[in-house]
C-alpha positions in Angstrom: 2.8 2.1 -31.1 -0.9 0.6 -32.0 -3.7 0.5 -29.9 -5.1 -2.1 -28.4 -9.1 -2.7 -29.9 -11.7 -1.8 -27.3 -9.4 -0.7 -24.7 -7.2 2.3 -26.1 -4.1 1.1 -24.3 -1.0 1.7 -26.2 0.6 -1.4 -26.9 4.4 -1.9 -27.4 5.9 -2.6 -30.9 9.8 -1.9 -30.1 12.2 -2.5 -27.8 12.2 1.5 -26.7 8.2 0.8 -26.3 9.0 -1.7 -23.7 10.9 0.3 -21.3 9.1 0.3 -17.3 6.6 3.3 -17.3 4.8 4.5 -14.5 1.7 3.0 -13.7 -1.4 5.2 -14.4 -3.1 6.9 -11.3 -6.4 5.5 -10.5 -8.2 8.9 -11.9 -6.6 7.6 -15.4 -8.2 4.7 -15.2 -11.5 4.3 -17.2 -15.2 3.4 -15.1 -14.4 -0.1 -15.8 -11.2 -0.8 -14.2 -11.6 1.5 -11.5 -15.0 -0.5 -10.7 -12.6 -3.7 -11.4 -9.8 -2.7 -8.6 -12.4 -1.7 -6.3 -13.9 -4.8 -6.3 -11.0 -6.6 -6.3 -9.3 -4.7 -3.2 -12.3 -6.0 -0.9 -11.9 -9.3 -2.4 -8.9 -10.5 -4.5 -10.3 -13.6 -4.8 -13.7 -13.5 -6.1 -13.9 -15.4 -9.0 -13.4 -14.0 -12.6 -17.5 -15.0 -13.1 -18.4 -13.2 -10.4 -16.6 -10.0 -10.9 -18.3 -10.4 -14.5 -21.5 -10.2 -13.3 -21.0 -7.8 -11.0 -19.3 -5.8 -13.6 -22.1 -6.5 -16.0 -19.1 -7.6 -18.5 -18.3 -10.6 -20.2 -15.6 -12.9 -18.3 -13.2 -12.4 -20.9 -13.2 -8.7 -20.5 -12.7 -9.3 -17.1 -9.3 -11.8 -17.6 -8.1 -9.1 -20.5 -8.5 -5.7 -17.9 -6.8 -8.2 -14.7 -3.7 -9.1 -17.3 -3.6 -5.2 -18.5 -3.9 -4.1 -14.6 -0.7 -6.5 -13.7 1.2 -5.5 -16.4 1.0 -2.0 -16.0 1.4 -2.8 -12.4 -1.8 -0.7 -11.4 -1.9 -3.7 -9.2 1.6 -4.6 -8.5 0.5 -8.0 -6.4 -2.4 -9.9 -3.9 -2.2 -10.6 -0.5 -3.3 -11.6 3.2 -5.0 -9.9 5.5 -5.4 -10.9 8.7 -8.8 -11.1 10.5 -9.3 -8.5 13.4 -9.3 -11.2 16.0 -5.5 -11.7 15.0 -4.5 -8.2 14.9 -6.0 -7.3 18.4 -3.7 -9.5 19.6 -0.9 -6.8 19.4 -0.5 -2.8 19.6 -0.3 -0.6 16.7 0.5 2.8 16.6 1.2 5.4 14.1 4.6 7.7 15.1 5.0 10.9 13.7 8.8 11.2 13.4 11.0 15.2 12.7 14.1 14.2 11.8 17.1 16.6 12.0 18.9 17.9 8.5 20.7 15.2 6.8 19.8 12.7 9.0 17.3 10.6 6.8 19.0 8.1 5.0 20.2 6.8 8.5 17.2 6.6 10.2 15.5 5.0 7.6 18.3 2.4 8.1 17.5 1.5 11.6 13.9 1.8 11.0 14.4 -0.7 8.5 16.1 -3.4 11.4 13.5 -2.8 13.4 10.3 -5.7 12.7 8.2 -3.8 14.3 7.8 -1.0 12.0 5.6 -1.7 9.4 5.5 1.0 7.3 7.4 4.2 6.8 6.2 7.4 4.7 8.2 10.3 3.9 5.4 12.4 4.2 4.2 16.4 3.7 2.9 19.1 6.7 4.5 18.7 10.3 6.3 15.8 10.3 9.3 14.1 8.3 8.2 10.6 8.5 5.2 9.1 9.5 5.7 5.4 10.7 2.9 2.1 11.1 4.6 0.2 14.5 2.4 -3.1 15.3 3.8 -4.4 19.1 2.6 -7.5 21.4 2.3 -5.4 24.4 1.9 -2.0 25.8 5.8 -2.8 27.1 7.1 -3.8 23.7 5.6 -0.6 22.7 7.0 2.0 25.0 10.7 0.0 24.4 10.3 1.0 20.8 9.2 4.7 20.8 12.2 4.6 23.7 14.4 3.1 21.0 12.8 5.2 18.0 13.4 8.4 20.2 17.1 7.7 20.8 18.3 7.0 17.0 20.6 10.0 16.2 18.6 12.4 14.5 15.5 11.7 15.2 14.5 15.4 16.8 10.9 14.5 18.0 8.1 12.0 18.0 4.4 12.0 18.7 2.4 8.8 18.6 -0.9 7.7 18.6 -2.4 4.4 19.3 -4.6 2.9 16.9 -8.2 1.8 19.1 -10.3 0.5 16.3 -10.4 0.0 12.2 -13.5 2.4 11.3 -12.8 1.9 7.4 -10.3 -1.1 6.3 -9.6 -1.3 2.4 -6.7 -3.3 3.2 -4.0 -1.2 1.6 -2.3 -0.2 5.2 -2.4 -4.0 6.6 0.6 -6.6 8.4 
């Protein structure tokens, strides 16, 4: 391995070198970058200038650390967000899911049929699973937690309803 000038990143030099690695964590990241993704997560498309300026860096600084980012997959892709006016259109909810010994893999399979879910997170503390549901009515809604509540193995769910965005970095969006 060498290192990269100016940016101590280990480059690769052999095939074994270029085997996937996990991205680093965002506390591995140096001032810069971390000041690049964050400016970047509230708008991935402000221009390579501006983020410069911003950044008080020169523009090619900026295109190197934006190539490094993607490679390493600290940002593994861009996308859409919809405005608020769209998503007020429709429901969401967050459903805390316990889910019975051994019964994981299958639930996560009808989960995954379901368009409506969102998101799913195996997650620590009370609950098994934590799902993101977005629904076009209050109906829609209850038919799913109904539905949701009847896969075998699911033990238990609690929801809550989602009334307003207080803080939106766009990482939790549909």
């Amino acid at each position: 391995m060498r290192l990269a000038p100016r940016d101590n990143v280990r480059l690769p030099t052999t095939d074994t070198d270029r085997l996937p690695m996990r991205p680093p964590r965002l506390d591995q990241l140096d001032d810069l970058d971390r000041s690049l993704v964050a400016l970047l997560q509230e708008n991935a498309r402000e221009s390579v200038a501006n983020l410069a300026r911003r950044l008080g860096v020169a523009r090619t600084t900026v295109l190197a650390r934006i190539a490094r980012l993607e490679r390493t997959q600290v940002i593994a892709g861009y996308g859409v967000r919809l405005g608020q006016d769209v998503l007020d259109a429709s429901l969401q909810a967050w459903v805390g899911l316990i889910i019975a010994p051994r019964h994981g893999p299958d639930v996560q399979k009808r989960l995954g049929k379901m368009p409506e879910v969102q998101l799913l997170c195996a997650v620590s503390g009370e609950y098994d699973y934590v799902a993101w549901l977005r629904a076009d009515s209050p109906d829609r809604l209850n038919d799913l937690l109904d539905q949701i509540g009847g896969i075998p193995g699911v033990e238990r769910t609690t929801t809550s309803i989602v009334l307003a965005r207080k803080i939106d970095r766009g990482s939790v969006t549909g």
